[in-house]
C-alpha positions as CSV (number, residue, x, y, z in Angstrom):
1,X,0.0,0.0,0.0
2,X,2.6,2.4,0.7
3,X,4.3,2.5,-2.8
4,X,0.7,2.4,-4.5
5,X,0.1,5.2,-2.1
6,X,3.6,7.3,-3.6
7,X,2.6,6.6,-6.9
8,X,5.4,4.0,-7.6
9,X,5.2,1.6,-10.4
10,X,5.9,-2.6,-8.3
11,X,4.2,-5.2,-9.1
12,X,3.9,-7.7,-6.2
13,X,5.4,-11.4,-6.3
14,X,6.5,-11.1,-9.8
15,X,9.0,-14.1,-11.1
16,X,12.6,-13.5,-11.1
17,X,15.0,-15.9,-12.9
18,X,18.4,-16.0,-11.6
19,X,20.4,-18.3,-13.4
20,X,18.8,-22.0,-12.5
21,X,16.7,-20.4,-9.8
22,X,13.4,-18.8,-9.8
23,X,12.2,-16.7,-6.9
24,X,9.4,-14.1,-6.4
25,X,10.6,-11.1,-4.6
26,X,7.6,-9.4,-2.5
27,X,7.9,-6.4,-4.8
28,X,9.6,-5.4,-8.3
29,X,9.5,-1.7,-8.3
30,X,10.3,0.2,-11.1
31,X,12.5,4.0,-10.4
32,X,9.5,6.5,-11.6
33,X,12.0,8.9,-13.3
34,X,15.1,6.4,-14.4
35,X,13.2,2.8,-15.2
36,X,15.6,1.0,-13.4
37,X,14.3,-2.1,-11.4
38,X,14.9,-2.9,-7.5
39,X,13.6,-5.6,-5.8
40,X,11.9,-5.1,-2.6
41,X,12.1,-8.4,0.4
42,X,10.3,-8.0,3.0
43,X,11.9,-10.7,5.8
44,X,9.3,-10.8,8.5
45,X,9.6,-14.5,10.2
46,X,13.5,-13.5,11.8
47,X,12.6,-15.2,15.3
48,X,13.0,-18.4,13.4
49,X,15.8,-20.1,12.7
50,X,15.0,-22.0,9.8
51,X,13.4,-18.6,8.2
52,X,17.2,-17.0,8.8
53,X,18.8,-19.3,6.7
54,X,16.5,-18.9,3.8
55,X,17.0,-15.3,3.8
56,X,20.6,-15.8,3.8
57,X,20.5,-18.1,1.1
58,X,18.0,-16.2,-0.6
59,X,20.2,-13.0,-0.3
60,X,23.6,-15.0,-1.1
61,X,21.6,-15.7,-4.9
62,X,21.0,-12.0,-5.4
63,X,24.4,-10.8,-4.7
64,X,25.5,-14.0,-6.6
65,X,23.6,-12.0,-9.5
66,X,24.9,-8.4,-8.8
67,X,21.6,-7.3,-6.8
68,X,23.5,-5.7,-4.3
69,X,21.1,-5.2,-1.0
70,X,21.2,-1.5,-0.4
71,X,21.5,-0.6,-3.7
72,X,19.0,-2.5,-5.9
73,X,17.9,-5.1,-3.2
74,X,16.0,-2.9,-0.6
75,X,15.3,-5.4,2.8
76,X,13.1,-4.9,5.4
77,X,13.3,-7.3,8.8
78,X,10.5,-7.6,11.4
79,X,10.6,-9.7,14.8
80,X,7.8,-10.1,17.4
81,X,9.8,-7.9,19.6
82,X,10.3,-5.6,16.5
83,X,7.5,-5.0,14.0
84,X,7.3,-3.8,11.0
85,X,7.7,-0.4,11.0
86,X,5.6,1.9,8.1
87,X,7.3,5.1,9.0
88,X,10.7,3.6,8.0
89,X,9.7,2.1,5.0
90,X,7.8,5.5,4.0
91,X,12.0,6.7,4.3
92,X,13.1,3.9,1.9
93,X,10.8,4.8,-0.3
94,X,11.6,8.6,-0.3
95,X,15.5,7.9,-0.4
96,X,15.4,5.6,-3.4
97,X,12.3,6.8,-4.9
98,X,11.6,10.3,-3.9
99,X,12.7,13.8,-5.7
């Protein structure tokens, strides 16, 4: 909701081949003013252990590919004792969408 709500171009889920592998980042956004696409993963299981090492392996394939996190590969991380927070994703999108 927040980037439909700044007007950004994503689309949610949408397939992503990397080499062998297929994964569906939670959102493919496209820069409003450049075209360029980032890749938006929202990790929001991180008490788990088992969860941990998929998002580890899961960001070892995008770097494997040169989607660097912080710099196409924005990542968000929730815990029970630390939720997701909206006002810090409303930031992200403003630094790596906004004017």
């Amino acid at each position: 909701k927040l980037l439909f709500n700044a007007g950004i171009p994503f689309r949610y889920e949408d397939k992503l081949v990397l080499g062998d592998n297929t994964i569906y980042p939670d959102f493919t956004v496209r820069h409003p003013r450049t075209a360029e696409y980032y890749y938006w993963e929202h990790f929001g299981l991180m008490d788990f252990p088992s969860y941990r090492k998929n998002v580890f392996s899961k960001l070892q394939l995008y770097t494997a590919h040169n989607i660097i996190p912080s710099i196409q590969l924005i990542t968000t991380y929730e815990t029970s004792e630390h939720p997701f927070d909206s006002a810090y994703a409303e930031q992200l999108i403003h630094y790596y969408f906004g004017d």
